[in-house]
Backbone as XML, in Angstrom:
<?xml version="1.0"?>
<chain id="A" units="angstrom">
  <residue number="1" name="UNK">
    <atom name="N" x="0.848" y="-1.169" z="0.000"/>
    <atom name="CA" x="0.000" y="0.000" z="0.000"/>
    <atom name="C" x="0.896" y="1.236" z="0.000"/>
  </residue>
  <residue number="2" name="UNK">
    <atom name="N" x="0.301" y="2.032" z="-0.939"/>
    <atom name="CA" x="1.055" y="3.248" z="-0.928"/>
    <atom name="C" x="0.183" y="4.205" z="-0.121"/>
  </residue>
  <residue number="3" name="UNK">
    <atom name="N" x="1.278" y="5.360" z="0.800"/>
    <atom name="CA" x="0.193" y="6.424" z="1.416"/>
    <atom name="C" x="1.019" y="8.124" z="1.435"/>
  </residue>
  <residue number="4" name="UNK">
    <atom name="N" x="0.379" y="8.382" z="0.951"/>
    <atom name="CA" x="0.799" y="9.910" z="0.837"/>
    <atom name="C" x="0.116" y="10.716" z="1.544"/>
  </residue>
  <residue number="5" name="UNK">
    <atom name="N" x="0.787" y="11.648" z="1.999"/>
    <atom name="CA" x="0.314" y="12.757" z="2.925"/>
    <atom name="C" x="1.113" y="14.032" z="2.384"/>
  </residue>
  <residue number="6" name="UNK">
    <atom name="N" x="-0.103" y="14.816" z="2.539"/>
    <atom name="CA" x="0.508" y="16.526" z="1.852"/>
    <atom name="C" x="-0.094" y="17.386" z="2.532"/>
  </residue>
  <residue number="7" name="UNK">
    <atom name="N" x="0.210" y="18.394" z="2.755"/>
    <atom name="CA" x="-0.417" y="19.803" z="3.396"/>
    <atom name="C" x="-1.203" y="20.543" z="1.945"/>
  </residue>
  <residue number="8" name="UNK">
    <atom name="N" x="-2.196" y="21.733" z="1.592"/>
    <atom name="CA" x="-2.713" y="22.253" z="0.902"/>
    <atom name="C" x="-2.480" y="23.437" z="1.556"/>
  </residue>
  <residue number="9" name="UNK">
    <atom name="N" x="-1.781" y="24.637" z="1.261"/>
    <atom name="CA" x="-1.335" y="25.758" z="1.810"/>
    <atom name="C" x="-2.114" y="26.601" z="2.193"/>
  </residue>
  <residue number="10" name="UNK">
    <atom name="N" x="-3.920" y="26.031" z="1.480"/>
    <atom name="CA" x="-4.363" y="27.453" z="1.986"/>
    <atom name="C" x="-6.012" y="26.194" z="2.277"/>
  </residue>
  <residue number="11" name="UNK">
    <atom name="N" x="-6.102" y="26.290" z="3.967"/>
    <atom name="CA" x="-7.153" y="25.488" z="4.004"/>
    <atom name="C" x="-8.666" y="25.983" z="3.532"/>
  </residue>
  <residue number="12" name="UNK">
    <atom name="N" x="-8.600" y="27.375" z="3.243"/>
    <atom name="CA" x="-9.990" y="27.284" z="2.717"/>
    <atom name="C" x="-10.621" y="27.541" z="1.024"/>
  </residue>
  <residue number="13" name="UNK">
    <atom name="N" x="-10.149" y="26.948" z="0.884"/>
    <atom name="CA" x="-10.143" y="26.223" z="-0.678"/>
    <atom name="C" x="-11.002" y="25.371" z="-0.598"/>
  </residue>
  <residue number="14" name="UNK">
    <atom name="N" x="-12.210" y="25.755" z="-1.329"/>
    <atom name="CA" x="-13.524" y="24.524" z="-1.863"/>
    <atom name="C" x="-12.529" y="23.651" z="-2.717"/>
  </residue>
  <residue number="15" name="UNK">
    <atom name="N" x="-12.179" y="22.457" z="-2.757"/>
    <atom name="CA" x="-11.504" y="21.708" z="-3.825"/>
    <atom name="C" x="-11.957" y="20.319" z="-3.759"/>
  </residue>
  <residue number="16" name="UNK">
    <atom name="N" x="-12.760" y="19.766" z="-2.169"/>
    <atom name="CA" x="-13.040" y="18.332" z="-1.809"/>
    <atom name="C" x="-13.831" y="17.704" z="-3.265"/>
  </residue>
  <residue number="17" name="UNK">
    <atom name="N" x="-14.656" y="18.309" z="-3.903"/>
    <atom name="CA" x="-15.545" y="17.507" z="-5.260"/>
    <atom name="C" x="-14.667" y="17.316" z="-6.189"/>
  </residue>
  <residue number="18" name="UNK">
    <atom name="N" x="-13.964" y="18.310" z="-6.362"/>
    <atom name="CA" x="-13.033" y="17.808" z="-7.564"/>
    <atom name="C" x="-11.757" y="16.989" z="-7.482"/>
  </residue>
  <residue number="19" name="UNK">
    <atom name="N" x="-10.969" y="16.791" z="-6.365"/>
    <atom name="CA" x="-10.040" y="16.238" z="-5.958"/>
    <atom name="C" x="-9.806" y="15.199" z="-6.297"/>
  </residue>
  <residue number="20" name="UNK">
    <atom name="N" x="-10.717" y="14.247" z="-6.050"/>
    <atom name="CA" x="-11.096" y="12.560" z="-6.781"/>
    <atom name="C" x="-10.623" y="12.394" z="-8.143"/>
  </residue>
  <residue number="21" name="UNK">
    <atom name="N" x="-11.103" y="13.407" z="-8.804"/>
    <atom name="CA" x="-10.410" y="13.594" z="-10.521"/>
    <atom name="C" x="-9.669" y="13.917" z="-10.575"/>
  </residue>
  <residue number="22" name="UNK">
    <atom name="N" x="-9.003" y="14.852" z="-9.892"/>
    <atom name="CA" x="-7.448" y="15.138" z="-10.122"/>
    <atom name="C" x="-6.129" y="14.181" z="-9.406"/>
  </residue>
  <residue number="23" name="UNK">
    <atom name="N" x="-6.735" y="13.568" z="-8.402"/>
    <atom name="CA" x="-5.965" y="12.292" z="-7.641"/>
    <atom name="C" x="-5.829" y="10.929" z="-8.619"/>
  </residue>
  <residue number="24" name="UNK">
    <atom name="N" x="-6.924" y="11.055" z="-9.123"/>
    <atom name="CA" x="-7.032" y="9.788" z="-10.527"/>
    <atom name="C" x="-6.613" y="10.108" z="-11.849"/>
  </residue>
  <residue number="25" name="UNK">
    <atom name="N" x="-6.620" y="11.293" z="-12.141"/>
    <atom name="CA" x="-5.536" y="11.548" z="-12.443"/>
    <atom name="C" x="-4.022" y="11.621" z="-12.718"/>
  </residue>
  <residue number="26" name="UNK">
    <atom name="N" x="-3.789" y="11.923" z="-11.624"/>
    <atom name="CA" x="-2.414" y="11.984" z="-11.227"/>
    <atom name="C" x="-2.041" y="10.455" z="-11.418"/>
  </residue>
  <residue number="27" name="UNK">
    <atom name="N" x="-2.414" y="9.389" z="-11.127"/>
    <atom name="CA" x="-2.153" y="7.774" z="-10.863"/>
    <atom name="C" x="-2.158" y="7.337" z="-12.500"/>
  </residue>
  <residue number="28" name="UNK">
    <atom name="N" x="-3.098" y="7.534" z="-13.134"/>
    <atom name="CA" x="-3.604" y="7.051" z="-14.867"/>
    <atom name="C" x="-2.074" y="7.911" z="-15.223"/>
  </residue>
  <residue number="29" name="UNK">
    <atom name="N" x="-1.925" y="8.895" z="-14.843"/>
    <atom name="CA" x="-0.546" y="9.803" z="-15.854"/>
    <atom name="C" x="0.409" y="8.994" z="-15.717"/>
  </residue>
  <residue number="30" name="UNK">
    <atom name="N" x="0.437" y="8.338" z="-14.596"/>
    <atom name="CA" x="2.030" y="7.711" z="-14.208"/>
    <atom name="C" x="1.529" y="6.156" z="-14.805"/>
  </residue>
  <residue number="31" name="UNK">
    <atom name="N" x="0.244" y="5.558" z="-14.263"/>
    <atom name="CA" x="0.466" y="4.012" z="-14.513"/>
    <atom name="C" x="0.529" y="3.844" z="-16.489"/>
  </residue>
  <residue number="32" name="UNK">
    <atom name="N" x="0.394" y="2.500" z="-16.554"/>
    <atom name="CA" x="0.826" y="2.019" z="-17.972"/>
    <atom name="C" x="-1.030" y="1.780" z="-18.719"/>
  </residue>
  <residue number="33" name="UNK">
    <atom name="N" x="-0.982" y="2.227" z="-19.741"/>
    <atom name="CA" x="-2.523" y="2.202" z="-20.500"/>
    <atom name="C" x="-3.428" y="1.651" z="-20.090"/>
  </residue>
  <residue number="34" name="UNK">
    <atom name="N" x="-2.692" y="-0.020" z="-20.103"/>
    <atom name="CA" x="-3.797" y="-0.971" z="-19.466"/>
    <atom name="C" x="-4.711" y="-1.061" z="-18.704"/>
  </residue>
  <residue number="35" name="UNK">
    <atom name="N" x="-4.030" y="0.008" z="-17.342"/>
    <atom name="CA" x="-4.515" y="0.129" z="-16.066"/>
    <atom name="C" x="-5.576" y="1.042" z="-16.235"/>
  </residue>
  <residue number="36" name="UNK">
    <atom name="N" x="-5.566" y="2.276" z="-17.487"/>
    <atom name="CA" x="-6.516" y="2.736" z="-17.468"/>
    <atom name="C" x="-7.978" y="2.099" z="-18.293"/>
  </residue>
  <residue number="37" name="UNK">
    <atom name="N" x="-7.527" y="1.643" z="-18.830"/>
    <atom name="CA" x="-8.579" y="0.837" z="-19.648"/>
    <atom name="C" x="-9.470" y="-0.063" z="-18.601"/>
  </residue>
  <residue number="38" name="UNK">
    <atom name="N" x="-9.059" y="-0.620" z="-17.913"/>
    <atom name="CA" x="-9.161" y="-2.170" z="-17.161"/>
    <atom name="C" x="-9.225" y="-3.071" z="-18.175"/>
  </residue>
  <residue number="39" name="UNK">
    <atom name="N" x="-9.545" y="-4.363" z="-17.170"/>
    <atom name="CA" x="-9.571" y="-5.687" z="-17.685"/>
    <atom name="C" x="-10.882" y="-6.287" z="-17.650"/>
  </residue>
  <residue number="40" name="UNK">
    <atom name="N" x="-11.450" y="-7.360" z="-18.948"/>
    <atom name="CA" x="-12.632" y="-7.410" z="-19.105"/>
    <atom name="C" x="-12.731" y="-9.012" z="-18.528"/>
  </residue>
  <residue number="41" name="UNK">
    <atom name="N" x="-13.906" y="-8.896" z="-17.904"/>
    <atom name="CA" x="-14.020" y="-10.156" z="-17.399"/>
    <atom name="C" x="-15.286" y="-11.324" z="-18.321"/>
  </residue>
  <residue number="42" name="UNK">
    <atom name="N" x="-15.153" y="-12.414" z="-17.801"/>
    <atom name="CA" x="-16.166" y="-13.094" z="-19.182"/>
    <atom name="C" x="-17.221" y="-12.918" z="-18.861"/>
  </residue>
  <residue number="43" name="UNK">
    <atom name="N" x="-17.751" y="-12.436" z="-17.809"/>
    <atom name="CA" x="-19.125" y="-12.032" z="-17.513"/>
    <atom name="C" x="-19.494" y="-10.386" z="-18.337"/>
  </residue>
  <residue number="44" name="UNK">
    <atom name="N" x="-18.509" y="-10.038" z="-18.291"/>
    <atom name="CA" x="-19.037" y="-8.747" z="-19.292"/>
    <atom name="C" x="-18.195" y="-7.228" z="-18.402"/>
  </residue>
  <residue number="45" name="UNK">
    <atom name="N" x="-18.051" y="-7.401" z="-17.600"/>
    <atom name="CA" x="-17.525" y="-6.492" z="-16.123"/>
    <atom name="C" x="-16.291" y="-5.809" z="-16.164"/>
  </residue>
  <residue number="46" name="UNK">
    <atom name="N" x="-16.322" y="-4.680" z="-16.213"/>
    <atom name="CA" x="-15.063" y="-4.506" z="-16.744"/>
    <atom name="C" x="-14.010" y="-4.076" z="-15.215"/>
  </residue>
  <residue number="47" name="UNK">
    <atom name="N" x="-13.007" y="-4.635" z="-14.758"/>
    <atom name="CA" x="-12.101" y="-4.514" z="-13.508"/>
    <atom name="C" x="-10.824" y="-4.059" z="-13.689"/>
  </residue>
  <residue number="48" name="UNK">
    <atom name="N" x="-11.163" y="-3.370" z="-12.555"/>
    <atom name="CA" x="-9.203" y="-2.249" z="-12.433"/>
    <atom name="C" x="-7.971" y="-3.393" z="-11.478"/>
  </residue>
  <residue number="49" name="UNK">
    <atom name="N" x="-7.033" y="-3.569" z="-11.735"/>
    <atom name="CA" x="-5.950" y="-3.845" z="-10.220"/>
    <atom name="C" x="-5.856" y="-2.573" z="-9.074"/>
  </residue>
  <residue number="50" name="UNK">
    <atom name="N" x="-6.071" y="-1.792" z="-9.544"/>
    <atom name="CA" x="-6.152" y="-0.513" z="-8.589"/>
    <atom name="C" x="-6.742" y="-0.050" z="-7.676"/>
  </residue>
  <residue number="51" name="UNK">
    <atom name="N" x="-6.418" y="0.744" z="-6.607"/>
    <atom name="CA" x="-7.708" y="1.360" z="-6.300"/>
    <atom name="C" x="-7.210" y="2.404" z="-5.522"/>
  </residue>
  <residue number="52" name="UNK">
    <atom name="N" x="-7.690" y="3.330" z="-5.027"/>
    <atom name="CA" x="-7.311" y="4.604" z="-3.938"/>
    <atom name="C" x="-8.609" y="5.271" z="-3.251"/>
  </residue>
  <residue number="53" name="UNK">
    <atom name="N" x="-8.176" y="5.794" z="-2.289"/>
    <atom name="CA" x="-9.745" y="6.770" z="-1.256"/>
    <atom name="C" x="-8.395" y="7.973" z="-1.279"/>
  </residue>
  <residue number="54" name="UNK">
    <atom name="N" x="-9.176" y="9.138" z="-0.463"/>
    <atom name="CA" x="-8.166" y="10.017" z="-0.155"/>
    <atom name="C" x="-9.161" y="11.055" z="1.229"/>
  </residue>
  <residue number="55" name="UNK">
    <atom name="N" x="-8.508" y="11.454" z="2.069"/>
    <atom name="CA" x="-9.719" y="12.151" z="3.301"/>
    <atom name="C" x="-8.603" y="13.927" z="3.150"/>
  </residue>
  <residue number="56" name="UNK">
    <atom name="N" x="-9.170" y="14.474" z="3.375"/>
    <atom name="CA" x="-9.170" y="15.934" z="2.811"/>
    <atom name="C" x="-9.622" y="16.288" z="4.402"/>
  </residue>
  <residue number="57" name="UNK">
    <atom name="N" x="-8.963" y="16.719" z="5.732"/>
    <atom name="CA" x="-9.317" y="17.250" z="6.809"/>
    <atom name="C" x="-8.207" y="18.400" z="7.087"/>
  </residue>
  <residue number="58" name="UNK">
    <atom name="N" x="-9.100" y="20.246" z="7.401"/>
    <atom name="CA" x="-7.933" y="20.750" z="8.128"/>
    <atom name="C" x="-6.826" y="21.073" z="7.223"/>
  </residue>
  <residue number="59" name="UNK">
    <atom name="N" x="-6.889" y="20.976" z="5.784"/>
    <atom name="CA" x="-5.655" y="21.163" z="4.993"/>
    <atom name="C" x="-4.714" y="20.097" z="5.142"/>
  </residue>
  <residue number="60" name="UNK">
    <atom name="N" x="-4.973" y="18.664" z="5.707"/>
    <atom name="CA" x="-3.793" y="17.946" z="5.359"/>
    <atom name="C" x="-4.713" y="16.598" z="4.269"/>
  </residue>
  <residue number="61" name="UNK">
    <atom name="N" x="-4.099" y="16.530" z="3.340"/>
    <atom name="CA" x="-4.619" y="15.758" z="2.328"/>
    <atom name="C" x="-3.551" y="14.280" z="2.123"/>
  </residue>
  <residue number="62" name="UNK">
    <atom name="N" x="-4.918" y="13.132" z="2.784"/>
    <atom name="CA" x="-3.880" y="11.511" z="3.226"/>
    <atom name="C" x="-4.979" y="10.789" z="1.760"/>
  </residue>
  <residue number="63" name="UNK">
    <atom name="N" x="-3.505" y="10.521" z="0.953"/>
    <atom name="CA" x="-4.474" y="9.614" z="-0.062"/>
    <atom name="C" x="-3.920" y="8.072" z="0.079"/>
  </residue>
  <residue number="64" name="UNK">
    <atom name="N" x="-4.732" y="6.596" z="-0.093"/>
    <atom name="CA" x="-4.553" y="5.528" z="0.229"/>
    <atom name="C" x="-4.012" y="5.211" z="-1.366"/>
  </residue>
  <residue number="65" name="UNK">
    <atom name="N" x="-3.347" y="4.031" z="-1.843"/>
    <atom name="CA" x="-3.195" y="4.001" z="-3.316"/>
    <atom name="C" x="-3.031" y="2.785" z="-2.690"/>
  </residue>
  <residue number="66" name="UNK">
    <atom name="N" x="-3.686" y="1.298" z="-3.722"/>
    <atom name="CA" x="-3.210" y="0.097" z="-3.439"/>
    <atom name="C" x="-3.593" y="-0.499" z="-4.928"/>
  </residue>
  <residue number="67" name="UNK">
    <atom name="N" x="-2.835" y="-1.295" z="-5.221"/>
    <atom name="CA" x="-2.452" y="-2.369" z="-6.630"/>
    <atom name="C" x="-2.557" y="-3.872" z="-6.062"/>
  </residue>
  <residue number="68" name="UNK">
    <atom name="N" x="-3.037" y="-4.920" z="-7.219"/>
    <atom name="CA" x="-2.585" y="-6.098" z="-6.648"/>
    <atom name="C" x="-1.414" y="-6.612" z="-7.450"/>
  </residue>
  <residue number="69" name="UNK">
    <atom name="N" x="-1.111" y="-5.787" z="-7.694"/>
    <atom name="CA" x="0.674" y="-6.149" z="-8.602"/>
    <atom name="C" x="1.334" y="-4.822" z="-7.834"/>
  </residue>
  <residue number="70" name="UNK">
    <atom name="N" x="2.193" y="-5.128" z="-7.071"/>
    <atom name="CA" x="3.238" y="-3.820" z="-6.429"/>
    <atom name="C" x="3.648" y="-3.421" z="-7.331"/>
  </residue>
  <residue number="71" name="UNK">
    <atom name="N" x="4.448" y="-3.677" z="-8.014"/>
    <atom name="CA" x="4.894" y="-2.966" z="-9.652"/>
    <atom name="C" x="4.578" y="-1.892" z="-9.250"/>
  </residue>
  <residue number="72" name="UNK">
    <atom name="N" x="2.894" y="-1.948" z="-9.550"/>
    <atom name="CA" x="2.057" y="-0.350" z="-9.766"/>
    <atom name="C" x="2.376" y="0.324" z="-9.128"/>
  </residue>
  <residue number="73" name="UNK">
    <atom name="N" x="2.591" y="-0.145" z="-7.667"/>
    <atom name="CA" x="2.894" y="0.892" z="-6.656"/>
    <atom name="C" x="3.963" y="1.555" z="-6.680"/>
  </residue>
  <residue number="74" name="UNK">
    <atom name="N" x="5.250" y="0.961" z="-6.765"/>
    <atom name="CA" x="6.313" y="1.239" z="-7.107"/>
    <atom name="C" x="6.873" y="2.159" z="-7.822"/>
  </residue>
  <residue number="75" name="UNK">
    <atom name="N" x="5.922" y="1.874" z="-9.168"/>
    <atom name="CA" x="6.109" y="3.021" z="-10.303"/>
    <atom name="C" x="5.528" y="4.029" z="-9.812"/>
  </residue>
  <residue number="76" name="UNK">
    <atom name="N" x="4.262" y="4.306" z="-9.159"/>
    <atom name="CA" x="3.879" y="5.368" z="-8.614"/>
    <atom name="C" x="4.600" y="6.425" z="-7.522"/>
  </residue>
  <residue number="77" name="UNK">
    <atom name="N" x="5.006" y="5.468" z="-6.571"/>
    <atom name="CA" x="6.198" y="6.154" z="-5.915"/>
    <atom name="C" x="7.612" y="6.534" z="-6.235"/>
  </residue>
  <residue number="78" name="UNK">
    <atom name="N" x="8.220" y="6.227" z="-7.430"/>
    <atom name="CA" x="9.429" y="6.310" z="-7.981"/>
    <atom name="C" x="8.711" y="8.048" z="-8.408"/>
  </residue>
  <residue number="79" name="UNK">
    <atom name="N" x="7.370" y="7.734" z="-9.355"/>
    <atom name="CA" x="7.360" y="9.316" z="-10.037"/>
    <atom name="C" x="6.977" y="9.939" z="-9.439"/>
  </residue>
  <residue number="80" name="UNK">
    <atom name="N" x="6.135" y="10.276" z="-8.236"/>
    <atom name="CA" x="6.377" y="10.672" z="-6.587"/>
    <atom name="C" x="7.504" y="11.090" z="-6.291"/>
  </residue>
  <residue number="81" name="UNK">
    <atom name="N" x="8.935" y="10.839" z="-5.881"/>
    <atom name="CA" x="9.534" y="10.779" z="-5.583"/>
    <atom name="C" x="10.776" y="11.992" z="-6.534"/>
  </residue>
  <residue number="82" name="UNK">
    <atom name="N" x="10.421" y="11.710" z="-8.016"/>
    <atom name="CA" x="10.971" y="12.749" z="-9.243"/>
    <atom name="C" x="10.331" y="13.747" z="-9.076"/>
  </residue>
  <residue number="83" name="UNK">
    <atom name="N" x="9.576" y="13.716" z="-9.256"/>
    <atom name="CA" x="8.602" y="14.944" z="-10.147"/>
    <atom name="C" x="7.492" y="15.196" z="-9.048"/>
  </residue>
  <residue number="84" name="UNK">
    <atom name="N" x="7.293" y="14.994" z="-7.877"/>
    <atom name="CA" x="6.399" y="15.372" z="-6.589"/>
    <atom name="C" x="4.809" y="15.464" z="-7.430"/>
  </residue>
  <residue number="85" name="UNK">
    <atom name="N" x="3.967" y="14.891" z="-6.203"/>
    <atom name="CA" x="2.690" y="15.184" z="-6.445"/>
    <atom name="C" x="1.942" y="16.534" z="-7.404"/>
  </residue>
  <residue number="86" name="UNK">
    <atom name="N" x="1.588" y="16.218" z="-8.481"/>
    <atom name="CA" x="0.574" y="17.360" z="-9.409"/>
    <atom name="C" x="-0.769" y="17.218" z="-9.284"/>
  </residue>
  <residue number="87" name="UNK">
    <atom name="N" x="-1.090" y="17.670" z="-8.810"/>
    <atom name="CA" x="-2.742" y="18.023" z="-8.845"/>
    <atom name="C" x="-3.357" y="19.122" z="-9.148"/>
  </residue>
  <residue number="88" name="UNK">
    <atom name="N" x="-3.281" y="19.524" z="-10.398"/>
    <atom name="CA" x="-4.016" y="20.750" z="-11.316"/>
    <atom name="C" x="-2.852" y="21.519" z="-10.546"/>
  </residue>
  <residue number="89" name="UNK">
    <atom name="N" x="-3.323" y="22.657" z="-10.799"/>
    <atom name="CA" x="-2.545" y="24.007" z="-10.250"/>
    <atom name="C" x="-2.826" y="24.232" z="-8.599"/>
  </residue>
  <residue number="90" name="UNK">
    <atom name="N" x="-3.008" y="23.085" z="-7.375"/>
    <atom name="CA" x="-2.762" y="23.152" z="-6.536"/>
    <atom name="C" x="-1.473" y="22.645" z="-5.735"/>
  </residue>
  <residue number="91" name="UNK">
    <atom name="N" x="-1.512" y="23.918" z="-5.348"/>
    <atom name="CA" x="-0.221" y="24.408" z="-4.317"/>
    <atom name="C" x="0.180" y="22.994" z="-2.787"/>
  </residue>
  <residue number="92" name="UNK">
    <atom name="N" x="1.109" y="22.371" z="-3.196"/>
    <atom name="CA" x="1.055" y="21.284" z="-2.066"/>
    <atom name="C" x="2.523" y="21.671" z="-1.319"/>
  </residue>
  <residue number="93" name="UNK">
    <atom name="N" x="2.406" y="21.005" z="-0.390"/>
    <atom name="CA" x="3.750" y="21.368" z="0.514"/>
    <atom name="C" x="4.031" y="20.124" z="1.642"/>
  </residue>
  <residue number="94" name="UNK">
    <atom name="N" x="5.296" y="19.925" z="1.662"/>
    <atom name="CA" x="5.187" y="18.630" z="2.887"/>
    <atom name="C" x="4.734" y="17.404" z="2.455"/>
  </residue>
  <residue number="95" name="UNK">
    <atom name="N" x="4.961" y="17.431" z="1.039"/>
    <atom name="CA" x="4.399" y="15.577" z="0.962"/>
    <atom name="C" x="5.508" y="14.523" z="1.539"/>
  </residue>
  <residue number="96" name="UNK">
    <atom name="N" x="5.031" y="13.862" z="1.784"/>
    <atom name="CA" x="5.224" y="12.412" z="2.484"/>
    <atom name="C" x="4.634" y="11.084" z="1.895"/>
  </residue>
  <residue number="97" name="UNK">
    <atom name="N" x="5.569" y="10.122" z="1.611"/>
    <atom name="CA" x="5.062" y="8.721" z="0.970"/>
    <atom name="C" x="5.865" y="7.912" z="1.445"/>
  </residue>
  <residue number="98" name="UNK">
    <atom name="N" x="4.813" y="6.847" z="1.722"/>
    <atom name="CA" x="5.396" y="6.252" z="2.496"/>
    <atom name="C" x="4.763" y="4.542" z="1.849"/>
  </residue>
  <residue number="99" name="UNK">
    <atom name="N" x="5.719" y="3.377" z="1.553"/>
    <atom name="CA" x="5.186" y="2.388" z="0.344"/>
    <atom name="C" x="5.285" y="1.411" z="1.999"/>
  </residue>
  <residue number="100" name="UNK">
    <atom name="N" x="4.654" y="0.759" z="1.552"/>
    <atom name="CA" x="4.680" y="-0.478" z="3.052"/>
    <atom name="C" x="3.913" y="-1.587" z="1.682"/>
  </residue>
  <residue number="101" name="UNK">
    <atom name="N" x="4.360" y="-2.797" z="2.718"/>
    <atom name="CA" x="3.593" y="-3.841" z="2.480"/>
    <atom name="C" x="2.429" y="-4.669" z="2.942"/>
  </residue>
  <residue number="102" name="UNK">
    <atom name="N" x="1.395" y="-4.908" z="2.431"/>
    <atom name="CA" x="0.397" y="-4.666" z="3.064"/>
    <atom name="C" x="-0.255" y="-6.245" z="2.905"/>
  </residue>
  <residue number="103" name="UNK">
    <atom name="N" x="0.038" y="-7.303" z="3.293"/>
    <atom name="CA" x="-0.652" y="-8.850" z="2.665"/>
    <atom name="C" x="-1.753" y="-9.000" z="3.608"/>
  </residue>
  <residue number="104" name="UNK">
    <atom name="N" x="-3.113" y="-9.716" z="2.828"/>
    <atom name="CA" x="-4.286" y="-10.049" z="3.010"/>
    <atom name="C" x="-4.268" y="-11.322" z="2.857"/>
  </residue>
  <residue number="105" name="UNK">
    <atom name="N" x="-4.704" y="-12.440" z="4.196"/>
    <atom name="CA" x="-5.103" y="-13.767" z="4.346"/>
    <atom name="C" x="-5.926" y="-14.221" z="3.204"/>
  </residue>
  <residue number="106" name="UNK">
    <atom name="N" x="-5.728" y="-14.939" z="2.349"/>
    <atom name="CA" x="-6.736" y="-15.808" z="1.919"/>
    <atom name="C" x="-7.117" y="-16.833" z="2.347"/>
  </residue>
  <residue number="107" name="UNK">
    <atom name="N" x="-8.237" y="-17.074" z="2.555"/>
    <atom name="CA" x="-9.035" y="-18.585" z="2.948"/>
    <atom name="C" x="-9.314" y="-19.242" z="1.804"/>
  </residue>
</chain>
């Protein structure tokens, strides 16, 4: 699981509705085509490996990012790491990422 944390410099900024699109965004720019497309299943369904939430409190902005191929993650945090979080023409400061590993029991 990838987790990023950023400050937004100016907390009173309406931005919570649009954020979602510009956070999904930001992930489709960096991952590889496929991921944006998804994958079709034989039932008809079309499925991502991806997924992310993000909570917007107080000006500090914590987004979750998780893949079931780390790859994804990886690549995400490498261009993280270059080229820092873009989200439209908002002003970020203090990001933090932090990649952990995150395994789920199967039964």
């Amino acid at each position: 699981m990838l987790k990023i944390e950023s400050k937004i410099h100016s907390e009173n900024l309406k931005i919570y509705k649009g954020l979602s699109k510009l956070i999904q965004g930001f992930f489709y720019a960096n991952l590889p085509v496929t991921e944006h497309i998804g994958y079709k299943h034989s039932s008809g369904k079309i499925f991502k490996k991806t997924n992310f939430c993000f909570n917007l409190y107080n000006g500090l902005l914590t987004i979750k990012f998780n893949a079931l191929k780390k790859e994804l993650e990886e690549i995400v945090a490498v261009s993280l790491l270059k080229n820092g979080l873009k989200l439209g023409e908002i002003c970020l400061v203090d990001t933090c990422v932090n990649l952990s590993d995150h395994k789920t029991k199967y039964r």
